[in-house]
C-alpha positions as CSV (number, residue, x, y, z in Angstrom):
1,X,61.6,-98.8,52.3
2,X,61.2,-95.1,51.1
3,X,57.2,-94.4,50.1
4,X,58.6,-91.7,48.1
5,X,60.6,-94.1,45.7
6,X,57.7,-96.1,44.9
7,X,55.4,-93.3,44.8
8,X,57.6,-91.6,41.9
9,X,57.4,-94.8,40.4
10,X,54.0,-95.7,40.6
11,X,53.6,-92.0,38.8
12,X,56.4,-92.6,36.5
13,X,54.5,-95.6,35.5
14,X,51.7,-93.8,33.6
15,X,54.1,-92.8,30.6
16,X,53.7,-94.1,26.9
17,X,56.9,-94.6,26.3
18,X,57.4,-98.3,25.6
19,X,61.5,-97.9,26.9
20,X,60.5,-95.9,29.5
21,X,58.2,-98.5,30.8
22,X,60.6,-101.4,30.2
23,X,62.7,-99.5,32.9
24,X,60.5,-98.7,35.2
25,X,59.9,-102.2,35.3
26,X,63.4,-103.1,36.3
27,X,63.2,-100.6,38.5
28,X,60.5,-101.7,40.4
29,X,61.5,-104.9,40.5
30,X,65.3,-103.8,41.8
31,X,63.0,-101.9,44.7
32,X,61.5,-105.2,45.3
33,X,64.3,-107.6,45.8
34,X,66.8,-105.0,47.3
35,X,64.4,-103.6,49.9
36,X,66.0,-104.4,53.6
37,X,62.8,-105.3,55.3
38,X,60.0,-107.8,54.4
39,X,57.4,-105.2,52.7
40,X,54.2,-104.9,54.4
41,X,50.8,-105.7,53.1
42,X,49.6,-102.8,51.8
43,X,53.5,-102.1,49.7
44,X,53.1,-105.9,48.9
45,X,49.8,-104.9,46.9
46,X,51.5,-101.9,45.3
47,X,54.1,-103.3,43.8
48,X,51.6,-106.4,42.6
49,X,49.5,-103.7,41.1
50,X,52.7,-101.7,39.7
51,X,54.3,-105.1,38.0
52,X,51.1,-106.5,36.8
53,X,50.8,-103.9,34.8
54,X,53.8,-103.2,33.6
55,X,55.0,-106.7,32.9
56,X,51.5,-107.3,31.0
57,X,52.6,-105.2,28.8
58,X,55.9,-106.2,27.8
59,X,57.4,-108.3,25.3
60,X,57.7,-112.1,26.1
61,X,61.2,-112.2,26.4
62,X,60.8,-109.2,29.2
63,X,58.7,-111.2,31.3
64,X,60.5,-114.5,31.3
65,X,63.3,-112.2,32.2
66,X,61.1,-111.1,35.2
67,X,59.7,-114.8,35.8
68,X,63.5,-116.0,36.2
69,X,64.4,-113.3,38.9
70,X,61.1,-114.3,40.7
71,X,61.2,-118.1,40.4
72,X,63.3,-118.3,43.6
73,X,61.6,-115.5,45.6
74,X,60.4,-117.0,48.8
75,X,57.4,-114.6,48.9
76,X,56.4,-112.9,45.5
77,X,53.4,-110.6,45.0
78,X,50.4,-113.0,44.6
79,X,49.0,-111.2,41.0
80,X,52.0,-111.3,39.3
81,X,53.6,-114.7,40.5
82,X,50.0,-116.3,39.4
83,X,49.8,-114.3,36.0
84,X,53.5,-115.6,35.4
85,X,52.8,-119.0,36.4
86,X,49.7,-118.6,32.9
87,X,52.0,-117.1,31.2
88,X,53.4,-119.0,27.8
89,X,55.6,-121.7,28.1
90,X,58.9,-119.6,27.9
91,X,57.6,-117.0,31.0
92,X,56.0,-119.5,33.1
93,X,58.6,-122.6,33.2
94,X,60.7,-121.5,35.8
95,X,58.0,-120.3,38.5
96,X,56.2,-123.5,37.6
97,X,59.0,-125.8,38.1
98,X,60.8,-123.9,41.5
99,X,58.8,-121.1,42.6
100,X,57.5,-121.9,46.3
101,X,54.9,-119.1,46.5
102,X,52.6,-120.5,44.4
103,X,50.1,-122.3,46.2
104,X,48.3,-125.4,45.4
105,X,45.7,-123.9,44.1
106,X,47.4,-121.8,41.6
107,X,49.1,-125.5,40.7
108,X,45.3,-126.8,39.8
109,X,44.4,-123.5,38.2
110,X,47.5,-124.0,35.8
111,X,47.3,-127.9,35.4
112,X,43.1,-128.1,34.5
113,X,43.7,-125.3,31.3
114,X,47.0,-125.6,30.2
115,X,48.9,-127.9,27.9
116,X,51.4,-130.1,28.2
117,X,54.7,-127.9,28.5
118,X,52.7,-126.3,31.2
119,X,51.9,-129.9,33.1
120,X,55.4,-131.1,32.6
121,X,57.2,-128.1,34.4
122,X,54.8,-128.7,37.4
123,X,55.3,-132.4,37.1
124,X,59.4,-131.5,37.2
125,X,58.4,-129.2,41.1
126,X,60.5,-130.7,44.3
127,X,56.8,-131.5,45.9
128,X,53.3,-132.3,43.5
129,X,50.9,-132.9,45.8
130,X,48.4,-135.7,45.3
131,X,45.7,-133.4,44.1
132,X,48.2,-131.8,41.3
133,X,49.3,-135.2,40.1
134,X,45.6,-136.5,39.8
135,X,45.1,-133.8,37.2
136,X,48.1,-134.3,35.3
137,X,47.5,-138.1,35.6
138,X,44.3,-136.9,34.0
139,X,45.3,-134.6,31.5
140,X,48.8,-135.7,30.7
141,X,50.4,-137.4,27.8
142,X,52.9,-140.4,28.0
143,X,55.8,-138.1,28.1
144,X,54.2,-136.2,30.7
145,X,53.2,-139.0,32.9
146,X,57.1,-140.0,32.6
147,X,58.0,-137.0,33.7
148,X,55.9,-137.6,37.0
149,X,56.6,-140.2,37.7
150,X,60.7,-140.1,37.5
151,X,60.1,-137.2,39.8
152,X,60.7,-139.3,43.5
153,X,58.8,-135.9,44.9
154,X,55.4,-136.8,43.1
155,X,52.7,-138.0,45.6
156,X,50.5,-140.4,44.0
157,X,47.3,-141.8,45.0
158,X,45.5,-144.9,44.7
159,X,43.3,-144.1,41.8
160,X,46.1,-142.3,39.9
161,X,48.7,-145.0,40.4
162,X,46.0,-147.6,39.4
163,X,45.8,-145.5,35.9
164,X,49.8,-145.3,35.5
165,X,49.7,-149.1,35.5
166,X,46.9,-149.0,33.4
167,X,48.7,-146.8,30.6
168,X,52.4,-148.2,31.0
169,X,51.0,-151.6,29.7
170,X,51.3,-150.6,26.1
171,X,54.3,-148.1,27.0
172,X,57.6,-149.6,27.8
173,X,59.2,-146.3,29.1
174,X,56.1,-145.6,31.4
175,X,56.6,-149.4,32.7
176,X,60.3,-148.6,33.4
177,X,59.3,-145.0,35.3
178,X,56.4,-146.9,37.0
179,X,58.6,-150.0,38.0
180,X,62.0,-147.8,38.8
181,X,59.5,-145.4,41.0
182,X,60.0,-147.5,44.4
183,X,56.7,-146.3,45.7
184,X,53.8,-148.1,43.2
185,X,51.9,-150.1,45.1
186,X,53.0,-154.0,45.6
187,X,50.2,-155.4,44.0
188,X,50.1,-153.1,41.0
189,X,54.0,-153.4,40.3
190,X,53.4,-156.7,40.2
191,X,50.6,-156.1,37.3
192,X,53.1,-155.1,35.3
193,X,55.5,-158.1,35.4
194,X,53.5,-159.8,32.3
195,X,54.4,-156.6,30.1
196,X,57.6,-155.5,31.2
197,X,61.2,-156.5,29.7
198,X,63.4,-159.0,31.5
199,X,65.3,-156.4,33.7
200,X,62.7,-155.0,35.3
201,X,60.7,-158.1,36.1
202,X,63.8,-158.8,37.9
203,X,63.4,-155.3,40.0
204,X,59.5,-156.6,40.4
205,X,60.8,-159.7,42.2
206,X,63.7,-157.7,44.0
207,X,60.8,-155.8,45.7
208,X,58.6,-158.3,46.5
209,X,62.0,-160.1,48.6
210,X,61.9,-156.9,50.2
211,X,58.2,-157.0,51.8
212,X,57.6,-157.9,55.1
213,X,54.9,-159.8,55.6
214,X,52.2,-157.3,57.0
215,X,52.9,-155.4,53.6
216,X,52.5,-158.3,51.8
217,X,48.3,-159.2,53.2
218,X,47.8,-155.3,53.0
219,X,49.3,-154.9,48.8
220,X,47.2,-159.1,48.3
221,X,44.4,-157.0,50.0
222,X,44.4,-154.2,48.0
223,X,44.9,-156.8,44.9
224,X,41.2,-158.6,45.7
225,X,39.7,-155.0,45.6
226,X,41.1,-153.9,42.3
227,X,41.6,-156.3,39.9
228,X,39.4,-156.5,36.7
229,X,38.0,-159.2,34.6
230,X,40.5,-158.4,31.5
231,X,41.2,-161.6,30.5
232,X,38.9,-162.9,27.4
233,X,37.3,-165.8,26.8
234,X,38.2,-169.4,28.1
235,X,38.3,-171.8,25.0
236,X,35.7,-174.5,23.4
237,X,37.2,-177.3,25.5
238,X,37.8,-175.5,29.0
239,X,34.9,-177.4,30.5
240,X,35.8,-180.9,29.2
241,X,39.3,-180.3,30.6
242,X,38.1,-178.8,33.8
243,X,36.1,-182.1,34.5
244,X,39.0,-184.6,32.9
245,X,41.7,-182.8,35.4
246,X,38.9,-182.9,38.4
247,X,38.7,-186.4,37.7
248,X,42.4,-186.8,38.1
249,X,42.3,-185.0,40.9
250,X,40.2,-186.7,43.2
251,X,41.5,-189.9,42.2
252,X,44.9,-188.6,43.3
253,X,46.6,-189.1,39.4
254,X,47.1,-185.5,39.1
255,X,51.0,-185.4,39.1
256,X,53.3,-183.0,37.5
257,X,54.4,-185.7,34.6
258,X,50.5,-186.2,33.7
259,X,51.6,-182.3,32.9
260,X,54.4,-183.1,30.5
261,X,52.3,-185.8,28.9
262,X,49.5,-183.2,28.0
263,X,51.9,-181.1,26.5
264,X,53.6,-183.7,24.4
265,X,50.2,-184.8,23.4
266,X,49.0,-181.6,22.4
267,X,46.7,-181.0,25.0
268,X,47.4,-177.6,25.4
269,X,44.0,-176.5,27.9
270,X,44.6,-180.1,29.8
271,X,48.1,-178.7,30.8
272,X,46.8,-175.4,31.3
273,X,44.2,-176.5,33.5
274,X,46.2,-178.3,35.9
275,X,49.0,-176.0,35.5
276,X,46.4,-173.8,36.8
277,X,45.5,-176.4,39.4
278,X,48.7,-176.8,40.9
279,X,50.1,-173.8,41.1
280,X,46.5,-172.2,42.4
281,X,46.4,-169.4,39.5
282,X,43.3,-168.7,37.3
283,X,43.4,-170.1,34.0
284,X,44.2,-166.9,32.0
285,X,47.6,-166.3,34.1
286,X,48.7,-169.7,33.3
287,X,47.3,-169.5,29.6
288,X,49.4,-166.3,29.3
289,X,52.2,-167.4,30.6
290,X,52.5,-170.7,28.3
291,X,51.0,-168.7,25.0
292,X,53.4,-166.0,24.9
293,X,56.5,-168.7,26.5
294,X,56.9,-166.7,29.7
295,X,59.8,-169.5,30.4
296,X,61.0,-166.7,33.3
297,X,57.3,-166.7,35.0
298,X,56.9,-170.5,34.6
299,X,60.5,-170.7,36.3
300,X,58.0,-168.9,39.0
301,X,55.2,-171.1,38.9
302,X,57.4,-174.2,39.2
303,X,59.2,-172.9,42.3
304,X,56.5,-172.1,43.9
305,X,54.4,-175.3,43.4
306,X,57.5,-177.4,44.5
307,X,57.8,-178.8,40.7
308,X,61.5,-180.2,40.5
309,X,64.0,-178.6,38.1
310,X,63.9,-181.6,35.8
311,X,60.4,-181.1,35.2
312,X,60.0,-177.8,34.7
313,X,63.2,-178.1,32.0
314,X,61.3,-180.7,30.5
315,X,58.1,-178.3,30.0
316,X,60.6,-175.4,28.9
317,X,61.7,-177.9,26.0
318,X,58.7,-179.0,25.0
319,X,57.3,-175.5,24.5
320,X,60.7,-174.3,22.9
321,X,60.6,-177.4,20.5
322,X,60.3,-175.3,17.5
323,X,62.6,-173.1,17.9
324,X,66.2,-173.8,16.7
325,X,68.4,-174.0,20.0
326,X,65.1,-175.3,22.5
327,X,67.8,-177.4,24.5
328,X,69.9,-174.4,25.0
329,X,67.8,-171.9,25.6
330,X,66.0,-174.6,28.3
331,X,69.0,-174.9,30.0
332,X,69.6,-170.6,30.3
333,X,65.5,-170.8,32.1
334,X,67.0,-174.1,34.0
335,X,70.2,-171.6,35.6
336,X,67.2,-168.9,36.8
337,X,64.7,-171.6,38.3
338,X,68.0,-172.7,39.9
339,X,68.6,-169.0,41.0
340,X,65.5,-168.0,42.3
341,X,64.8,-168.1,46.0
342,X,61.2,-170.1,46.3
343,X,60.3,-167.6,49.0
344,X,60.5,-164.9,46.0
345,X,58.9,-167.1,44.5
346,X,56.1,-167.5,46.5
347,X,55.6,-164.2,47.3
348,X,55.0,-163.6,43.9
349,X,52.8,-166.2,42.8
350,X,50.7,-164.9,45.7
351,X,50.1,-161.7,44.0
352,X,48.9,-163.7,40.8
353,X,46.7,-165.5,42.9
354,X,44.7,-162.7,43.5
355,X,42.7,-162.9,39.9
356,X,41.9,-166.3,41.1
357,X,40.4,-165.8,44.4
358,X,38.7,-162.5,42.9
359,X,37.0,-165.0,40.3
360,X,36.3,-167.5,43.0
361,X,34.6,-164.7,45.0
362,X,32.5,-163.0,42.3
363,X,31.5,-167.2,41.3
């Protein structure tokens, strides 16, 4: 490139004149993009010196200008690209969300001190590396985290996906982005099935169908190591009931219609104990799922013990026998248990089986 051009430039850059100034900067910048061969080092630090200064002392609307022209530069003097990339929202979007000469580092530097505008048009890059996204995880609000994690270029890790899970339980739009993701681990998708809406518990148990079995004891693995004692206290009569259904047990009168006659009877922690029992869940899962009429997860539970149809419609009814249409709405949960494959079945079950072996294991 000519020496001379720049030179003058460089000079012409010590005027006062505010227009002046504003077209040197174009200038310098046309120099810059229209020069034939990659610039050495030493003209690469000249023009970082020339449009650091200039640019820092334009008007905002100047320098998002200049941060659009450079958000697709491959290679962009390293002063200026970082000073754009602190810049306000307006300058700094663009070389946030495309421009490839920032390096992770300048990612962290942006993503520890700015807000959330800032975290968002990092989140939005074609690659966030792990590091990145730990810090927005961190620092991020709900929208933010949404904006992560519908970007299929995010990288998350262990810890951070553990926290998405963690937030999206009281968030259903996180729950969908988490679920919809395709890479959150098996056994923390499958955390969320208790909080998320029917069509995505059906995506949870589409992705369980899909796991081989080597995936399967590695996500159940990672399960035992994670899960947390969340659950609350067991009622007054857990104890009685524990010992009544171990009775029944070992005396081999512990049948699924002993079940339906708890209910009926109103013994609600009887049937939740040898729900419990059967199916080989803890006692809060099987609490949870009864308490709040999970009739879908029960449909589960039933499959996967080998309970018959007729039985589990006949606990569907009884736990729907206040509501208005419980025959109806028995029969809609009796098409899905129909429906679902008991090797889906199983394979999720197993994952809810994980609180119980954690609890058996800390006992």
């Amino acid at each position: 490139m000519s020496g001379s051009k720049l030179v003058d430039l460089i000079a012409l850059a010590k005027e006062d004149s505010s227009p002046r100034r504003r077209e040197l900067l174009r200038e310098v910048t046309d120099l810059f993009f229209t020069h034939q061969q990659p610039a050495t080092e030493p003209e690469m630090q000249l023009f970082d010196s020339v449009l650091t200064q200039l640019s820092s002392e334009m008007e905002e609307q100047v320098r998002a200008d200049l941060g659009l022209r450079f958000a697709d530069a491959e290679r962009a003097p390293r002063g200026l690209i970082r000073r754009l990339a602190n810049d306000t929202l307006a300058v700094a979007e663009p070389i946030l969300t495309r421009s490839t000469a920032l390096t992770e580092e300048d990612l962290l530097e942006v993503v520890r001190k700015h807000g959330q505008g800032h975290l968002q048009a990092v989140s939005r890059r074609d690659h966030v590396s792990e590091r990145v996204s730990d810090v927005i995880v961190e620092r991020g609000d709900d929208q933010t985290l949404g904006v992560l994690l519908r970007n299929d270029g995010a990288e998350l890790s262990r810890q951070a996906s553990e926290t998405v899970v963690d937030r999206a339980a009281s968030n259903p739009d996180l729950q969908e982005a988490a679920i919809n993701r395709g890479t959150l681990p098996p056994d923390l998708l499958n955390e969320l099935y208790f909080v998320a809406e029917a069509r995505l518990r059906q995506r949870i148990l589409d992705e369980n169908a899909k796991l081989d079995p080597a995936a399967l004891e590695k996500a159940l693995a990672n399960g035992r190591r994670t899960v947390a004692a969340k659950d609350g206290a067991l009622p007054a009569d857990y104890d009685a009931a524990e010992a009544y259904i171990r009775e029944l047990r070992d005396a081999g009168e512990l049948t699924p219609r002993v079940l339906a006659r708890f209910l009926r009877s109103g013994g609600m922690t009887q049937f939740l104990v040898a729900l419990a029992q059967l199916a080989d869940i803890d006692f809060h899962t099987a609490r949870h799922i009864v308490e709040r009429q999970e009739l879908d997860a029960l449909a589960i539970v039933c499959k996967a013990a080998d309970l018959d149809r007729a039985l589990f419609l006949t606990y569907a009814v009884v736990l729907l026998s206040k509501e208005a249409d419980a025959m109806g709405r028995a029969q809609e949960y009796g098409k899905l248990y129909g429906d679902l494959p008991k090797e889906t079945a199983l394979r999720t079950i197993r994952f809810w089986r994980v609180r119980r072996q954690s609890t058996d294991l800390a006992a």
